[in-house]
Structure formats: structure tokens, C-alpha cells
N, C-alpha and C positions, 0 to 999 in steps of 0.2 A: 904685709904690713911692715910697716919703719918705725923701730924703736925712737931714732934720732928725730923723725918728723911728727914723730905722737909727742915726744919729749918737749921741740920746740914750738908746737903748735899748742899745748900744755902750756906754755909758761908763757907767752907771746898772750893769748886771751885771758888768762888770770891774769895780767898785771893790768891789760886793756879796763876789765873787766869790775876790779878792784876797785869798791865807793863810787860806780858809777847807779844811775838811775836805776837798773834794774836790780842789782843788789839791795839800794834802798827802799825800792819795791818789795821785796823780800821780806826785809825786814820788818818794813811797814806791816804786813800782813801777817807776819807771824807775829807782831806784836796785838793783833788784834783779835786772830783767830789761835783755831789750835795748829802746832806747826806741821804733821803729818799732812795735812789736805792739802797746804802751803805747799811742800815738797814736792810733792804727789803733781801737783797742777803746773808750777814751775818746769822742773822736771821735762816733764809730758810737753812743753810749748820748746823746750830747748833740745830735743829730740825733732820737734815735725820743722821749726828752724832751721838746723844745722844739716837735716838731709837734705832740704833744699838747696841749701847751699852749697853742698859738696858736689851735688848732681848736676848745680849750674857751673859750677869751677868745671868738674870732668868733660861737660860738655862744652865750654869754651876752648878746654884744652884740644878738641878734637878739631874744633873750626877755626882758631886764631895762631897763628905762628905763635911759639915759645915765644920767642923775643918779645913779640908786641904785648903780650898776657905778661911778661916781667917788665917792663917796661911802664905798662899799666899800675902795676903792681909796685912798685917803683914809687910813681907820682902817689899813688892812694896811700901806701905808708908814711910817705914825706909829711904829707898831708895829716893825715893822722896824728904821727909824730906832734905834729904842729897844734894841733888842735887839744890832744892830752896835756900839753903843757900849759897852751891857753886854758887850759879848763881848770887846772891846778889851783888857781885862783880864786876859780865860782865855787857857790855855794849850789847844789845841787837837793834841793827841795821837791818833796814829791809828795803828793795830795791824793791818796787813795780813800775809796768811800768803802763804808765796813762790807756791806755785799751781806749773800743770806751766810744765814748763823749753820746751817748741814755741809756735812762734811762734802756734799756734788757742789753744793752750790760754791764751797772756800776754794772745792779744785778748780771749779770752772772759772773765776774772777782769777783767782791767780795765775790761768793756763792764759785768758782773756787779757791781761792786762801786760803779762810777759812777750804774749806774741804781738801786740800791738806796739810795744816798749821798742821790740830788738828786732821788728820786720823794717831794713834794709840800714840797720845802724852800723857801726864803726866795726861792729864784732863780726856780724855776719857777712857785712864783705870781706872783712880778711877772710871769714872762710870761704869763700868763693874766688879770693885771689888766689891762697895757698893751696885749695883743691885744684886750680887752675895751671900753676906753677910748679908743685909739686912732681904732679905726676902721680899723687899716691895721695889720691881725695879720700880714701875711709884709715887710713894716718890719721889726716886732718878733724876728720869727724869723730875717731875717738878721741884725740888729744882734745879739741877746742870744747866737745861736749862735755869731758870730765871735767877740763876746769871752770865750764862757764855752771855746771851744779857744784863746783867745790866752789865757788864764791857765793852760789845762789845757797848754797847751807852752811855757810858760814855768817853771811848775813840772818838768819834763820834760828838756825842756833846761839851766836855768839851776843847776836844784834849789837846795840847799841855800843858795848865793852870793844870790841873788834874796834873801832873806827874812834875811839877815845887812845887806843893804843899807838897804834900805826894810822896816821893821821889821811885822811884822802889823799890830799895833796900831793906825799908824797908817791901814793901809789898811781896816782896822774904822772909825776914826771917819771916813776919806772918806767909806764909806759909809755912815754913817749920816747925815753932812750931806748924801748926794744924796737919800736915801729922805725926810728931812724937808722937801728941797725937791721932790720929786714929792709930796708930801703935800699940800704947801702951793700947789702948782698943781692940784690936781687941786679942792683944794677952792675954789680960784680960778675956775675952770673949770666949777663947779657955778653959781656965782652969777653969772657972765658969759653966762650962756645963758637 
């Protein structure tokens, strides 16, 4: 394991990750339910996510030249980048229905509506570029998983106060300044080798 790639693969999806739809998901739900099953359920869908992801980065890694996997990796941050910026602007509205009042049922809608949220969004291809890129795909899978539950409990807990603070927006353009610097290392990273 790599401190520096837990580190930067940690801060890279928390800022991606920060006021986007599945946090407000989050929130939505812990405002409705109690927040334990909330966690619980979340959680659990950003765990069977992120190891998909890691396993399809590790195994790209094994059939696609470096190069072309950062290179890939390259255009999808740009991308990215581009996109957290244009997003900075929207408002980001999310319309969950209350689901059963038991505690299987709060984890299940929350597992259900998490994994539907973030299956093949903005976060989990990064994990799959960076497991790809890397070279040290369970790095990636703890970093990105700890911060994609530290935003999904901070939405949770903080709720509404969290996001009256530090406004979305600006956490759209962090993230968009970090995608454009893993863009711009990656495509460093091509030419250094």
C-alpha cells in the first residue's frame, strides 16, 4: 500500500465528491430516516462500487499499455475537470421517496439508490483510471472509499449546515482544479517514461 496514493486518491474524490448528487442523496435520507441505517446502506453500496472498480482498473492495467491507460486517463480528467466546473453553476436537486420506515428497509433504499447514483459516474471511473494508472489499485480503493463515506457522513450528519458553509460551487471548482491537475500529471507521466 502507498501512503501518497491513499493520500491523493483521498483528496482527489472528496473534492469530486463534495455537493454532488449522492451526498445530497445522503442527506435527503438522513433527513427523513434515522441516520444509522442511512450509513449502514450507503456504506455497504460504496464498498461493492469501489471494488469493482479497482478490479477493473487492475485488470486494464494488465491488458492495456501504461501509456494508453494514462493517456485515457488524461482525456477523462480533462473531462472531468471540465465538467465540475460547468456543474459549479447547476443546482443539483434530488427527489428521493421516504422508502419503508425499518431499519433493512432504510439500508436497503439507501444501498439501492447509492448504487444506482454512482454506477459508472464521474467518481468511479476515476477509480478505475487510478487503479489502472497507478499500479496500486487497493491504494486507490482505500483512499477513494474513505472519502467517498467521509462526504457520504458528512452529508448525514452535518446535512443541510455543511453546504450553507462551504457553498457547492465552490467545491465543484476544487474539483475541477484537482482533475485538471491529475490530467496534467498523467499526461506528465506519459512523456517521463
Amino acid at each position: 500500500m502507498s501512503l501518497s496514493i491513499i493520500g491523493s486518491s483521498f483528496a482527489l474524490l472528496f473534492l469530486a465528491e463534495m455537493g454532488d448528487k449522492t451526498q445530497l442523496i445522503a442527506m435527503t435520507l438522513a433527513q427523513r430516516h434515522r441516520a444509522v441505517p442511512v450509513a449502514v446502506g450507503v456504506m455497504a453500496a460504496f464498498v461493492l462500487l469501489n471494488v469493482v472498480a479497482v478490479l477493473v482498473g487492475d485488470a486494464l492495467a494488465g491488458l492495456v499499455p501504461r501509456d494508453a491507460v494514462l493517456a485515457v486517463g488524461a482525456v477523462l480528467f480533462a473531462f472531468f475537470a471540465w465538467r465540475s466546473w460547468r456543474d459549479a453553476d447547476e443546482d443539483e436537486s434530488v427527489d428521493v421517496e421516504a422508502g419503508a420506515g425499518r431499519a433493512a428497509g432504510i439500508v436497503m433504499t439507501s444501498f439501492s439508490l447509492i448504487l444506482v447514483a454512482e454506477l459508472g459516474d464521474k467518481t468511479q471511473l476515476t477509480m478505475v483510471t487510478l487503479g489502472a494508472g497507478t499500479g496500486s489499485p487497493w491504494s486507490v480503493f482505500v483512499g477513494g472509499t474513505l472519502a467517498l463515506w467521509a462526504v457520504s457522513l458528512i452529508g448525514i450528519v452535518v446535512g443541510a449546515t455543511w453546504l450553507r458553509r462551504i457553498p457547492a460551487r465552490l467545491m465543484h471548482r476544487g474539483a475541477a482544479a484537482l482533475f485538471a491537475l491529475f490530467a496534467a500529471g498523467s499526461v506528465v507521466a506519459i512523456f517521463a517514461t
